[in-house]
Phi, psi and omega in degrees: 000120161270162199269179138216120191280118202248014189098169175019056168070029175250132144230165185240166127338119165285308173257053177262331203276165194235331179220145162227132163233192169256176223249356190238022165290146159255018166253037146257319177270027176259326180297315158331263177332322203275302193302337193274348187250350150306291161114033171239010169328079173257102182274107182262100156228303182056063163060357140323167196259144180269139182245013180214137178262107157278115192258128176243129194313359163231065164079341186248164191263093188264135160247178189197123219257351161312168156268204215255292242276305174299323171318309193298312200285314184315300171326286161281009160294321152325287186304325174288327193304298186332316210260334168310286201311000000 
């Protein structure tokens, strides 16, 4: 299983996620909200302000103080790694 480092020492599964978006659309921070009162929350931020949503193929909801643009790419740099191999 591979990480994908979503900052400050957080990492998620690179293939549970399905979407990275930003974080300042508001039907992202309503997704947010929901998952947090859901108890589907994984907040990587460290008290940072989050710039990023990470959505994962089982319902839960990663934020992250990255932006969307570093993620995407950490992400697909994952994903070349995968097909090297």
């Amino acid at each position: 299983m591979r990480l994908l480092n979503i900052g400050y020492g957080n990492s998620v599964a690179a293939a549970r996620v399905i979407a990275v978006v930003t974080a300042d659309s508001a039907p992202a921070r309503r997704s947010v909200q929901d998952a947090r009162e859901e108890k589907r929350l994984i907040d990587g931020t460290a008290g940072h302000r989050g710039a990023c949503v990470l959505v994962l193929d089982n319902g839960m909801i990663a934020l992250s103080a990255l932006q969307a643009e570093t993620v995407a790419a950490r992400l697909q740099n994952e994903h070349e790694g995968e097909k090297q191999e």
